[in-house]
C-alpha positions, 0 to 999 in steps of 0.5 A, spaced: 716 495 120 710 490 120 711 483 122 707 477 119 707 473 125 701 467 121 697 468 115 693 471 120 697 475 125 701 482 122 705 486 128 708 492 128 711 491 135 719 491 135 718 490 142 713 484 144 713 479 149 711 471 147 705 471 151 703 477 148 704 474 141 700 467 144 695 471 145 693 474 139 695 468 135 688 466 139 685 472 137 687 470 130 684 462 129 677 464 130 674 462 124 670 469 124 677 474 123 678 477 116 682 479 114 687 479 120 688 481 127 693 486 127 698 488 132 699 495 134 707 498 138 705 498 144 701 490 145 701 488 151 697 482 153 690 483 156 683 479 158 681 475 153 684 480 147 690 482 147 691 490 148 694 494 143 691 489 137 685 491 131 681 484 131 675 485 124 670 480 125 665 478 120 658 475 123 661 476 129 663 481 135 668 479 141 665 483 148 673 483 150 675 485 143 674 491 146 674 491 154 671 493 160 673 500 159 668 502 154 669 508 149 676 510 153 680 515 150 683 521 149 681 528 148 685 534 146 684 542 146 689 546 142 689 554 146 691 561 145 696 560 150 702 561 150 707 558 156 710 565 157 703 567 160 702 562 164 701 564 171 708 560 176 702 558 181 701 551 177 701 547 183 694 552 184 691 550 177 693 543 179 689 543 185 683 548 182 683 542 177 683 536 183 677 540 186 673 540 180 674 534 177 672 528 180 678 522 180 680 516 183 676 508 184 669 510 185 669 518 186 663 522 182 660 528 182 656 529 189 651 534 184 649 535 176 651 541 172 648 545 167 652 542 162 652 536 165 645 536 166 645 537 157 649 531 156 645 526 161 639 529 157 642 526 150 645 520 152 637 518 156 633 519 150 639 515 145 639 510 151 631 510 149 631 509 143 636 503 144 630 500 148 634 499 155 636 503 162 642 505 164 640 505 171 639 497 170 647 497 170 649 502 175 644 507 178 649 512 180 651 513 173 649 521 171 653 523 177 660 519 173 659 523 167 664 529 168 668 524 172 676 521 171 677 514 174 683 512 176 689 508 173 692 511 167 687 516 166 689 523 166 688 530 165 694 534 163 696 541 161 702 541 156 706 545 151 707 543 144 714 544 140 712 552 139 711 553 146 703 552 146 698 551 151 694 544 149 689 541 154 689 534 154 685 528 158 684 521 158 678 517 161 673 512 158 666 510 160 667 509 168 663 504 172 656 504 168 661 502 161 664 497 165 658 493 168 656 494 161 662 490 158 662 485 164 654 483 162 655 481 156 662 477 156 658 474 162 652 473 156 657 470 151 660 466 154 653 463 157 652 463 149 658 458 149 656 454 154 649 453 151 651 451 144 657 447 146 662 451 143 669 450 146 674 456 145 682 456 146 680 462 151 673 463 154 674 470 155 673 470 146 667 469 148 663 471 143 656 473 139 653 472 132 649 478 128 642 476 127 641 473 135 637 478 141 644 477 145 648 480 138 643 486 137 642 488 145 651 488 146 652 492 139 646 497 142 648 498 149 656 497 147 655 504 142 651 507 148 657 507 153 662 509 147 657 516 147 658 516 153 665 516 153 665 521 149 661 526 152 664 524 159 670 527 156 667 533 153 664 535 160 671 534 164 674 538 158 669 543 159 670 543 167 678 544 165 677 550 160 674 553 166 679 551 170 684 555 166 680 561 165 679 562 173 687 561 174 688 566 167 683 571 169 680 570 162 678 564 158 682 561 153 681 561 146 681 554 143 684 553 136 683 545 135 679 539 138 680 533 138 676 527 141 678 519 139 676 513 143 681 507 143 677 502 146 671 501 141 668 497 135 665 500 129 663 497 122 667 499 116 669 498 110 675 493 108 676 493 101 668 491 098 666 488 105 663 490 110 667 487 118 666 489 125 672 492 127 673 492 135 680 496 137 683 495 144 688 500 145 688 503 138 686 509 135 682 510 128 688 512 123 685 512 116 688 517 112 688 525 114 683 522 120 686 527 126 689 522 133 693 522 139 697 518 142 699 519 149 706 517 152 706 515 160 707 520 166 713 524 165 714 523 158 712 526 152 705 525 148 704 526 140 698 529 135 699 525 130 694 525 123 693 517 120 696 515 114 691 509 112 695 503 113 691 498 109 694 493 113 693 496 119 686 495 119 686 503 118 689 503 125 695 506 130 698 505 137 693 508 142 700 510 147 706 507 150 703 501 152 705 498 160 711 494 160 710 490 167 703 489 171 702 494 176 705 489 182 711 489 178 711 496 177 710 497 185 716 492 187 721 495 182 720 503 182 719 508 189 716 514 190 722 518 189 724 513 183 717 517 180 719 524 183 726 523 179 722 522 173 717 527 174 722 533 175 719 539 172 711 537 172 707 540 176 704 533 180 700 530 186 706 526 189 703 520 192 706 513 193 699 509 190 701 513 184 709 510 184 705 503 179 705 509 174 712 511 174 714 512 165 719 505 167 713 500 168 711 503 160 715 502 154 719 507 150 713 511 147 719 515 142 721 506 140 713 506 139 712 512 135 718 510 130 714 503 129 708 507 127 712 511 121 708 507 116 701 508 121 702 516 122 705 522 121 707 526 127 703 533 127 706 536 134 709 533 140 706 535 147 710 535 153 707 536 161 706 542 165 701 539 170 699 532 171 693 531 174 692 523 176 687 519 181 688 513 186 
């Protein structure tokens, strides 16, 4: 049930901290935010911006409204399969997965895939057309296309309630989105500075439609969120053949569902055209097809948006973190994560314990506070989990 927090703030969160909730508000006195920033289940706080919040802009966009994880989100493919076909050796799918898809800080692909090769292609001739290099970023950023990353990024084989075989990811933009995204909050704030602007928070920097600064973020901000997309769609088709190998056939694909939840877009709100930058939710406008992960070990939804006006037209874009990772370090063990993860097939690390499901909020208490965002198509449970360091 949403809360009117100020005129200008609206939550859905039943479980939120005060600093989460002082840093929206922050959010949400900027003269330019209209109607209001809405707050989604699992909010928690983030640099600058609040992670879990919808912030519509008029004239102006925020570069931490979306983070430095440009384009991050998930994709799901529904197969033909059935987990009665499933082979026992799922430690063998795990590892087959591992070597083929790249994951953990820093690790890309050693070479350039065909299919990969493809998708480079396109993202350098829309980059051309956007006047700008990625190679002045991150030249090394061909070889992260296909690859996962680390933190709460995954890849995962799992089941839906009438025994399925879905295959599910989540990864965003790698090292060229982030240095994207830290160049231009750097440039906001230097824009700040040079117009003697004070914010209640430097890192709301933001910049003004009509301005180079303005024109060159949007242009670049929409090239990494490209490529999230097609990065998702390269290590899909990296798992599919996985799973076709371990199978000894292919797998047929039913459905397919690719959604960022870390990215801006121009929409319409009422007669208004606004700048809507989601940091940790998904687009949920009515029938629009999502997906909302649990954490490690617990369940994840397809869910279909119900187009909640007040919602920015938006939903949860998963659990949502419930302590920092050092705090999840000092609370949980290594077997604490191997209780939680008891039937998933998974790498069993000690650097993965900052991932155990109690360092999250309860997704079923985030789901119930998105009654009135989404309905729930399916729920997915894991098979095997597929993480970095």
């Amino acid at each position: 049930m949403v809360q009117r927090i100020s005129e200008k703030l609206l939550s859905w969160a039943s479980i939120i901290e005060p600093d989460t909730l002082d840093q929206a508000a922050r959010t949400a006195r900027l003269p330019f935010v209209w109607p209001h920033v809405a707050l989604m289940p699992d909010a928690h706080v983030g640099k600058g911006a609040t992670v879990g919040s919808v912030i519509p802009t008029l004239g102006a966009v925020i570069p931490a409204a979306v983070g430095v994880d440009i384009g991050c989100g998930m994709m799901a493919v529904r197969t033909g399969l059935t987990v009665d076909e499933l082979r026992d050796d799922l430690a063998g799918l795990r590892e087959s997965i591992e070597a083929t898809v790249p994951a953990s800080l820093a690790q890309y692909n050693e070479t350039i895939t065909e299919s990969a090769g493809r998708r480079i292609a396109a993202l350098r001739a829309v980059a051309q057309e956007r006047r700008f290099s990625p190679e002045s970023y991150d030249g090394y950023w061909e070889y992260q296309l296909g690859s996962l990353g680390s933190g709460n990024h995954f890849i995962e084989v799992s089941r839906d309630r009438a025994g399925g075989v879905w295959l599910f990811l989540h990864s965003g933009s790698r090292g060229v989105g982030n240095r994207i995204a830290s160049h231009h909050i750097k440039v906001a704030r230097e824009v700040m500075e040079r117009f003697w602007i004070t914010l209640e928070d430097p890192d709301l920097a933001y910049l003004v439609t009509g301005t180079p600064e303005f024109d060159a973020y949007m242009r670049e901000l929409h090239w990494a969120q490209d490529f999230a997309r097609a990065n998702r769609e390269e290590m899909m088709e990296r798992v599919i053949a996985c799973v076709a190998d371990w199978m000894g056939r292919p797998p047929l694909e039913i459905e397919r569902i690719n959604c960022h939840h870390n990215y801006t877009a121009v929409e319409m709100f009422g007669d208004r055209r606004v700048i809507v930058s989601r940091k940790g939710a998904i687009d949920a406008h009515q029938g629009v097809a999502g997906l909302i992960p649990g954490s490690m070990g617990s369940a994840s939804y397809v869910v279909r948006g119900l187009g909640n006006r007040a919602s920015i037209f938006s939903a949860p874009h998963g659990a949502g973190r419930a302590m920092s990772r050092a705090k999840a370090r000092q609370r949980f063990t290594q077997d604490d994560l191997r209780t939680a993860m008891a039937g998933i097939e998974y790498r069993d690390a000690e650097e993965l314990v900052d991932e155990s499901p109690g360092a999250y909020k309860d997704v079923e208490t985030v789901m119930q506070d998105s009654a009135d965002l989404v309905e729930i198509v399916d729920e997915l449970h894991q098979l095997v989990n597929v993480k970095g360091n």
